[in-house]
C-alpha positions in Angstrom: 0.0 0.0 0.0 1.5 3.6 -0.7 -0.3 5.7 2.2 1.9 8.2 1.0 0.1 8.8 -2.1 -3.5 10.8 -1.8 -5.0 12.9 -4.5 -6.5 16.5 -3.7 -9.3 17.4 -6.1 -11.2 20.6 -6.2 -14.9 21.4 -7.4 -14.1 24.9 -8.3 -18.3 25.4 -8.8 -18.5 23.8 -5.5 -15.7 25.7 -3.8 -14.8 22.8 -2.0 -11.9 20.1 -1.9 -12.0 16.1 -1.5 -9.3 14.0 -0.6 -9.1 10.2 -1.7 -6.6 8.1 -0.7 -5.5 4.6 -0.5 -7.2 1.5 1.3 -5.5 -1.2 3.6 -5.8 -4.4 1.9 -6.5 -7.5 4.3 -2.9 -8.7 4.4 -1.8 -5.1 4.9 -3.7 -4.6 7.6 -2.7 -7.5 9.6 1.1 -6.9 8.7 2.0 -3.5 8.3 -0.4 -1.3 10.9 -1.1 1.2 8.0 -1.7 4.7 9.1 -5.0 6.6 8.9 -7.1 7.0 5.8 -7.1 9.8 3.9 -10.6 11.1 2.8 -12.2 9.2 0.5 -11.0 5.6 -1.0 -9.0 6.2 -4.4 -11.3 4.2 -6.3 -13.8 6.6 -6.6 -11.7 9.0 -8.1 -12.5 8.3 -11.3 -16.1 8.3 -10.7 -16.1 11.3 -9.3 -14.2 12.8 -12.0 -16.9 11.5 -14.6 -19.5 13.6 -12.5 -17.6 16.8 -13.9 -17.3 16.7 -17.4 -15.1 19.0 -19.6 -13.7 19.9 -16.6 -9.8 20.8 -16.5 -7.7 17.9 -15.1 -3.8 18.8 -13.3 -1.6 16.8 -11.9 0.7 18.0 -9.3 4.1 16.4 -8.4 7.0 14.9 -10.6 7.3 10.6 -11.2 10.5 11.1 -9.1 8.9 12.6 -6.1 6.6 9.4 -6.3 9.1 7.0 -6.4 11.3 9.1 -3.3 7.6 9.0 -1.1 7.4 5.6 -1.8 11.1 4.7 -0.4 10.6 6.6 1.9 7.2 5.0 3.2 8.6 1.5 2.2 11.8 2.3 5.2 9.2 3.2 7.4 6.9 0.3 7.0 9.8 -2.3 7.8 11.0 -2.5 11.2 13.5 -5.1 12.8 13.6 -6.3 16.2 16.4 -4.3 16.9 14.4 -1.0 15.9 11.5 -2.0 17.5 13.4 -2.2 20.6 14.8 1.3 20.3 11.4 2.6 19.3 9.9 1.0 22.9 13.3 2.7 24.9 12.0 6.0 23.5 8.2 5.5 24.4 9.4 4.2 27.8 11.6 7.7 28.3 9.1 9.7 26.9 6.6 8.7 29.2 8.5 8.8 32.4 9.4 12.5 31.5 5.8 13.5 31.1 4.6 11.9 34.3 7.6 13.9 35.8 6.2 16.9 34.3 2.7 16.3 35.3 4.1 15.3 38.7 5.7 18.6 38.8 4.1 21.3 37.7 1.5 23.7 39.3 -1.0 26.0 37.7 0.8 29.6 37.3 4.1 28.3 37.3 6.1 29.7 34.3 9.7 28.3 32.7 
């Protein structure tokens, strides 16, 4: 899946935007925890699209920034042991320094 990739469109007429994005497929969502989704699914794009006819059409963005998102999001997915253990050390700091903080701090109190 490339949760990286979501389309803006705009109903000028309308004045209003819509977002479609991708869609988790089974496997993906048992295996790789996608994010959030974007707006609408991407397959009704096209559809929607039909519903505007003679209707100017851009696309924004180069093949090459694709491709870059899409390493970029395909790094991200993967994570080894070893990373996943890091990535729990963090969470377990991060937590411990807000419960300090909220331990801490009084209303009023300033830096």
């Amino acid at each position: 899946m490339s949760w990286c990739r979501s389309t803006g469109a705009t109903n000028a007429a309308e004045r209003q935007w819509e977002r479609f994005g991708p869609r988790a497929t089974p496997d993906e969502l048992v295996w790789e925890a996608p994010g959030d989704e974007v707006g609408r699914p991407a397959a009704e794009l096209e559809a929607w699209l039909s519903e505007r006819p003679g209707r100017t059409v851009r696309t924004a963005g180069a093949s090459g920034e694709d491709a870059l998102a899409s390493g970029i999001a395909e790094v991200r997915i993967r994570k080894d042991e070893a990373e996943l253990d890091m990535l729990r050390t963090a969470a377990t700091f991060s937590l411990a320094g807000f419960e300090w903080v909220y331990d801490n701090t009084v209303a009023g109190m300033t830096e």
